[in-house]
C-alpha positions as CSV (number, residue, x, y, z in Angstrom):
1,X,144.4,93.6,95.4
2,X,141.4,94.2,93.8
3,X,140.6,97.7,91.9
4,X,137.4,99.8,92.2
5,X,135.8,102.6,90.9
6,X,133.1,104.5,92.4
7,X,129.9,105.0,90.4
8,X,126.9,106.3,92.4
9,X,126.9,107.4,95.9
10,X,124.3,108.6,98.0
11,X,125.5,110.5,101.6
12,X,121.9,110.3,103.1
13,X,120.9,107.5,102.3
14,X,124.5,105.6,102.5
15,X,124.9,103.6,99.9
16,X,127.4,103.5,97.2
17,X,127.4,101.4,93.7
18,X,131.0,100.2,92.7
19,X,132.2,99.0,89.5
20,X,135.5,96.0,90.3
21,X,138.4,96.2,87.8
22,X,139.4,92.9,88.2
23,X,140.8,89.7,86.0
24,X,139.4,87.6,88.7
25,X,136.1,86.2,88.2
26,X,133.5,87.5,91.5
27,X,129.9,86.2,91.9
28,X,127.4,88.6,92.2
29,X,125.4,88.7,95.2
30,X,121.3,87.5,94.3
31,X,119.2,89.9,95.2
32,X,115.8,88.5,96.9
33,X,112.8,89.3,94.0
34,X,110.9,91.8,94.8
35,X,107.9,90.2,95.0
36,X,109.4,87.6,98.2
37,X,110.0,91.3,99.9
38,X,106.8,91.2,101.7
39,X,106.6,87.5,102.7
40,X,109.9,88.2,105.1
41,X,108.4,87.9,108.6
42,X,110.5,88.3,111.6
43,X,112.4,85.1,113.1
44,X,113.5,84.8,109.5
45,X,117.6,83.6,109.8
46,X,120.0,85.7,108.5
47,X,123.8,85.3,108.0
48,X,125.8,88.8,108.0
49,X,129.1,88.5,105.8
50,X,131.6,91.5,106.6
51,X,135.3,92.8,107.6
52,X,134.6,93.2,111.4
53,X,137.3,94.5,113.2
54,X,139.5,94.6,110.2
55,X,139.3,90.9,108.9
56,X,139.1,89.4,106.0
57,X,135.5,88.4,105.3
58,X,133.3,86.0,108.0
59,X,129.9,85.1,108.4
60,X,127.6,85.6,111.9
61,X,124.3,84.1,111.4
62,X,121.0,85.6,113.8
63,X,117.4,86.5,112.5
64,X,115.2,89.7,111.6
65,X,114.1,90.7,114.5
66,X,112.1,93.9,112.7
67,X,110.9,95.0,109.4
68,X,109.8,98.4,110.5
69,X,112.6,100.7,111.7
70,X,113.0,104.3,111.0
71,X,116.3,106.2,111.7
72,X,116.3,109.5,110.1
73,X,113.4,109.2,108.4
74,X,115.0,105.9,106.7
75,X,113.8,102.5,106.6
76,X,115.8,100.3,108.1
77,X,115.6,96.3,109.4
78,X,116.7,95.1,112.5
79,X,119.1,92.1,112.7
80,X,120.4,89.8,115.5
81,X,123.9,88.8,113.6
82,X,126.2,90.2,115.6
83,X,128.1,92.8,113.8
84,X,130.8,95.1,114.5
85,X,132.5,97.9,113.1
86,X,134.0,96.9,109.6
87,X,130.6,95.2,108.7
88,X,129.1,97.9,107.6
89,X,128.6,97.6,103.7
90,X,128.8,93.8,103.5
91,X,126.1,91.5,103.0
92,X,123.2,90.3,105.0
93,X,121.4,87.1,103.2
94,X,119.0,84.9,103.7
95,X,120.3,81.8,105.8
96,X,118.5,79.1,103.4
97,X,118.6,80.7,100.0
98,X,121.5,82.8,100.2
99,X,119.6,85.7,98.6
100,X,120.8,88.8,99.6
101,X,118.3,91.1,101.9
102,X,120.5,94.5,102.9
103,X,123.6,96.1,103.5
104,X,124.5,96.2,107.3
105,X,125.1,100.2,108.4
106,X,124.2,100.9,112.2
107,X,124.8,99.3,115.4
108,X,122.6,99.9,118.4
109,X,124.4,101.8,121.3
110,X,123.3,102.3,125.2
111,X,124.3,104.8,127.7
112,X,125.2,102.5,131.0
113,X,126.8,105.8,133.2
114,X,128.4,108.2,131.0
115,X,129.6,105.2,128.2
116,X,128.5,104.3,125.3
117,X,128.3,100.9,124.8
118,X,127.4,98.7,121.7
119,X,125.1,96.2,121.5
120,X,126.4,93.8,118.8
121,X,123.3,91.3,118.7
122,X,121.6,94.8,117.5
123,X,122.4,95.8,114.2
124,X,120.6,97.8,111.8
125,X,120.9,96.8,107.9
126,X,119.8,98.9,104.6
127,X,116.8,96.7,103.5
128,X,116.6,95.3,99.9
129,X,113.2,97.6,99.3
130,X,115.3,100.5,99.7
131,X,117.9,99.6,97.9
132,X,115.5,98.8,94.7
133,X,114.4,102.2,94.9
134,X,117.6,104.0,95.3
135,X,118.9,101.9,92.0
136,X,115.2,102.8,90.2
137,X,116.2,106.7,91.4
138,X,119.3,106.3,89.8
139,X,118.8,104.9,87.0
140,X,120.6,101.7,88.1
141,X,117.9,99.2,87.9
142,X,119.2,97.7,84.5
143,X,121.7,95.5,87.4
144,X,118.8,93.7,88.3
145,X,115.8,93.9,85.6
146,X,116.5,93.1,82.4
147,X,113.9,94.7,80.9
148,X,114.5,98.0,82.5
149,X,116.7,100.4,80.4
150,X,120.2,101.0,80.7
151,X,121.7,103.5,82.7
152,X,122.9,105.2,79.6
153,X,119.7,105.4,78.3
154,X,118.3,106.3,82.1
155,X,120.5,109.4,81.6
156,X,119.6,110.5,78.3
157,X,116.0,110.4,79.1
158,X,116.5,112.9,82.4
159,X,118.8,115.1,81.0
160,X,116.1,115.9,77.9
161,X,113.8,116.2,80.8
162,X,115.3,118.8,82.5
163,X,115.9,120.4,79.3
164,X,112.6,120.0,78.3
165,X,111.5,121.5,81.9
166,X,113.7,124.4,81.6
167,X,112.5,125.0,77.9
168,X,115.7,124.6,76.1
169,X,115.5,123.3,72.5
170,X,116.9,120.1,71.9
171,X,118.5,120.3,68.1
């Protein structure tokens, strides 16, 4: 078993940044740069990399089928990897590089009678532009760019900021 802790999580826009305590050696996921963000065109192949149903990790491949999604006033992607519930929070990456482009987090559901039913070729993920910003927001983006400063220093600077803003002295 591997232990976690929890260090920034976001309800609205669901997404959560975990730190592993672990002997065990784990490669990182490579993000896609973000200047290859806006060369993604649809048909692109994907592979989605999740617990479905409770299992341990396994790959379904599909494409991006849309880069322009809204839900909740949200960007999100749409995916033709079929996913199910239990992939949400794994990995979608790039078929031919590997890089990683978003975190899967909806499925698409339609009303046939009075059911719901899901449509598992349908899946929305959290795309990688949105995921750069919430890190930059959170003064995570030392994870990524080493030039960017560290989340220490991230914190330092806001909280004289808001001190600053609110007039309080800062001796």
């Amino acid at each position: 078993m591997v232990l976690s802790d929890i260090v920034e999580w976001d309800k609205n826009h669901d997404l959560g940044l975990i730190r592993m305590r672990s002997d065990e050696y784990f490669q990182p996921a490579k993000l896609l740069p973000k200047d290859k963000i806006d060369k993604l065109r649809i048909f692109e192949p994907v592979i989605i990399s999740g617990c479905g149903a409770g299992r341990s990790p396994f790959p379904t491949s599909g494409m991006i089928a849309s880069l322009q999604d809204e839900i909740e006033n949200l960007p999100y992607w749409m995916v033709t990897a079929p996913s199910v519930f239990g992939n949400s929070g794994g990995g979608t990456f790039l078929s031919n590089s590997f890089d990683f482009v978003g975190i899967p987090s909806r499925g698409s559901v339609v009303f046939v009678g009075w059911a719901p039913n899901a449509v598992y070729h349908m899946s929305y993920i959290i795309p990688i532009s949105r995921i750069y910003k919430w890190l930059e927001e959170t003064g995570w983006s030392s994870l990524n760019d080493s030039k960017a400063e560290s989340h220490d220093k991230w914190l330092e600077r806001k909280k004289k900021e808001v001190r600053d803003e609110k007039g309080i002295d800062n001796n």
